[in-house]
C-alpha positions in Angstrom: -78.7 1.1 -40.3 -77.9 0.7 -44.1 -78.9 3.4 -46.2 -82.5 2.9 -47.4 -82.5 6.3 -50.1 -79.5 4.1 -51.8 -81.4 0.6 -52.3 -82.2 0.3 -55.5 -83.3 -3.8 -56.9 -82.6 -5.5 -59.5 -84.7 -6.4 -62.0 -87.4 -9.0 -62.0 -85.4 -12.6 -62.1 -85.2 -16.4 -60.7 -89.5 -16.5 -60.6 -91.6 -18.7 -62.4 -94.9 -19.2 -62.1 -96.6 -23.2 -61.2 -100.2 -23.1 -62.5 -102.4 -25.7 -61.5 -105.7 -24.5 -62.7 -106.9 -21.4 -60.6 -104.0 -22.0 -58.3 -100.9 -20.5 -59.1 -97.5 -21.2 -56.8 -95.1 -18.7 -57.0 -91.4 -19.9 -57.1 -88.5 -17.9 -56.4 -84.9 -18.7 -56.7 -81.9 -16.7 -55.3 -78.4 -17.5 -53.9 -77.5 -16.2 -51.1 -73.9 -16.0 -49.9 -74.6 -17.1 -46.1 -75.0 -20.9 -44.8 -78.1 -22.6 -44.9 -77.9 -22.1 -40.9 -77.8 -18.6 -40.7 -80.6 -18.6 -43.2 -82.6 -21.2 -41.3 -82.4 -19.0 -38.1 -83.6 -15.7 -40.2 -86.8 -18.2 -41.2 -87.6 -19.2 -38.0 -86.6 -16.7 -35.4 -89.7 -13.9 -34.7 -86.3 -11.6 -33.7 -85.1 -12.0 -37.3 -88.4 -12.1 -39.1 -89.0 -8.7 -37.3 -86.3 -7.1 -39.4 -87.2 -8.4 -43.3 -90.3 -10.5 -43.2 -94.1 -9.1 -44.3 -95.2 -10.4 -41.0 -94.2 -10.6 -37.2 -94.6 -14.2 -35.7 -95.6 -15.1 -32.0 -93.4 -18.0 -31.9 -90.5 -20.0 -33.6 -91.2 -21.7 -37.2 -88.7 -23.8 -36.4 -90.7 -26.8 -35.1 -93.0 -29.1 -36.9 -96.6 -29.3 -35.3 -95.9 -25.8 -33.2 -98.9 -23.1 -33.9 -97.5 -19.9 -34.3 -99.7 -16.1 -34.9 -98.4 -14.6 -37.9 -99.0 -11.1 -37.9 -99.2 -9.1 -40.9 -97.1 -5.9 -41.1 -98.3 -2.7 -42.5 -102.4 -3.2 -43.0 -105.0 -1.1 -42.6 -106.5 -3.4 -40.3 -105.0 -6.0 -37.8 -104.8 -9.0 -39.5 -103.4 -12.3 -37.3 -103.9 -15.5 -39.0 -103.2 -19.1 -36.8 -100.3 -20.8 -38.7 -99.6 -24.3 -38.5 -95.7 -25.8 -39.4 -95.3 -28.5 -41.4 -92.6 -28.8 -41.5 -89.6 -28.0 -40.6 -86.3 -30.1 -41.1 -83.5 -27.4 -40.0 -81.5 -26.2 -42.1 -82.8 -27.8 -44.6 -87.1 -27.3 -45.6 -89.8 -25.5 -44.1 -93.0 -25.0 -44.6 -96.5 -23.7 -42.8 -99.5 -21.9 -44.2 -99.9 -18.0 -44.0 -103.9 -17.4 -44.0 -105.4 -19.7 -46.9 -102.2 -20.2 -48.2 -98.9 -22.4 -48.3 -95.4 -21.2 -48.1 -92.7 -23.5 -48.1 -88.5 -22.8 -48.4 -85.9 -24.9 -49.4 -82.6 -24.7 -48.6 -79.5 -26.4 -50.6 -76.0 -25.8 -49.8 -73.6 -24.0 -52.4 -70.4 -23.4 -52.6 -70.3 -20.5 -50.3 -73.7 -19.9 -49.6 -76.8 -20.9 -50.2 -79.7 -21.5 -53.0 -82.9 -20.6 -51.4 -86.1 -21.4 -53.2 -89.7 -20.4 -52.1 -93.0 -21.6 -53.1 -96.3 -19.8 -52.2 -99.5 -20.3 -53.6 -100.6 -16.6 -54.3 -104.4 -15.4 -55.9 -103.2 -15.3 -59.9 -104.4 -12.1 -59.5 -102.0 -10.6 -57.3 -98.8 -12.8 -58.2 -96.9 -10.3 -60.0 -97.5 -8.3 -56.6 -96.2 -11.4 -54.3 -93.3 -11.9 -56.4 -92.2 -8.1 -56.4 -92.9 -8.2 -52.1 -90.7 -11.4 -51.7 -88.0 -10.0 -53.9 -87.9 -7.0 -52.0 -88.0 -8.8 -48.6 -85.3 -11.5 -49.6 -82.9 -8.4 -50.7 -84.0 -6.6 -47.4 -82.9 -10.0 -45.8 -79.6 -10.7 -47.4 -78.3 -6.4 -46.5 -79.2 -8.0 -42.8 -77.5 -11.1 -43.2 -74.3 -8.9 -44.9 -74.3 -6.6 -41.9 -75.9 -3.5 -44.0 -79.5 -3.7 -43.0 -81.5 -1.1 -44.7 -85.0 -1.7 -42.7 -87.9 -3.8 -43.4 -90.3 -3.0 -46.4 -93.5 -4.3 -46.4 -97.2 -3.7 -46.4 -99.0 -1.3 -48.3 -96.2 1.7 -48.1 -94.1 -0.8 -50.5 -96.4 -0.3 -53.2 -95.7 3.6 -53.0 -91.5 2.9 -53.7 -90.7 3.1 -57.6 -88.6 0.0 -57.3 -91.4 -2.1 -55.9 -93.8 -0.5 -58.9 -90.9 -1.6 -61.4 -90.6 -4.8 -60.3 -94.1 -5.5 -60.3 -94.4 -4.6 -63.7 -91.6 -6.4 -64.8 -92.5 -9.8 -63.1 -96.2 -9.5 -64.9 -94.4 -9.4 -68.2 -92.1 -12.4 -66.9 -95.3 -14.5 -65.8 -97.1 -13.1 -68.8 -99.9 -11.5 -67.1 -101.5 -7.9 -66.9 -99.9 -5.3 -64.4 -102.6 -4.2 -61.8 -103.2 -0.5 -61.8 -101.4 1.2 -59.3 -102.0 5.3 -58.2 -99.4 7.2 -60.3 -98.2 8.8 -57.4 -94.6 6.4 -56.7 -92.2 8.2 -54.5 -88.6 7.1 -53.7 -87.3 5.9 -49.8 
């Protein structure tokens, strides 16, 4: 296990915001220096979620049509929402719906690696918070990928790490939005 105390992320980058009235899609851009296979099977694989995504899955996301139970990590309260893929064109695009709302990745080849791009429609109101909680999870996701996992960081006890707190801040300015007020109380992993 990678040293969690030493993670530290960058700033705020690679996110814009798509408004369409009152719904906002979040998209974020990063290159990762793995193929778009070995990203695909972090996407779809409910071993691999386990370790960087902000929910667990009963299934594989890997087929169109399948209905999988997407678990969210670190609430208060069990929350298990029915997801439906459609689609999924390996190793190239997914997408499915998480609750109320749509998440779909792209995948394009680059010269060694890959440019992953995710959309997900987000409340307005917390999309400063969404982008801070997928940047975090695709960081925790590319230490795995590198062979230096640090450990999944999701849920609620995200919001108490400084970095998570900085880059929320710093993707509200980006999106030009107000920070939500957050208890002063930030501790380091």
């Amino acid at each position: 296990m990678g040293d969690l105390e030493q993670y530290a992320p960058g700033p705020a980058h690679g996110a814009q915001v798509q408004k369409d009235g009152e719904k906002w899609t979040l998209v974020l851009i990063r290159e990762l220096h793995h193929s778009p296979e070995t990203i695909w099977r972090a996407l779809t694989d409910p071993a691999r979620l386990r370790e960087w995504a902000p929910f667990d899955a009963d299934g594989s996301l890997g087929k169109a049509g399948a209905t999988v139970n997407l678990t969210t990590v670190g609430v208060p309260t069990l929350h298990v929402t029915e997801t439906t893929v459609m689609r999924a064109d390996a190793p190239e695009a997914l997408e499915y719906n998480w609750g109320k709302f749509n998440v779909r990745w792209e995948l394009k080849p680059l010269d060694g690696g890959t440019r992953l791009t995710l959309w997900h429609n987000i409340d307005r109101r917390f999309i400063a918070m969404g982008a801070a909680g997928w940047h975090i999870c695709i960081d925790v996701l590319d230490h795995l990928l590198n062979g230096t996992p640090i450990g999944r960081m999701v849920g609620p006890d995200v919001a108490k790490f400084v970095g998570w707190q900085r880059l929320n801040a710093e993707y509200a300015e980006l999106f030009g939005i107000k920070t939500p007020s957050w208890p002063k109380t930030a501790q380091k992993f």
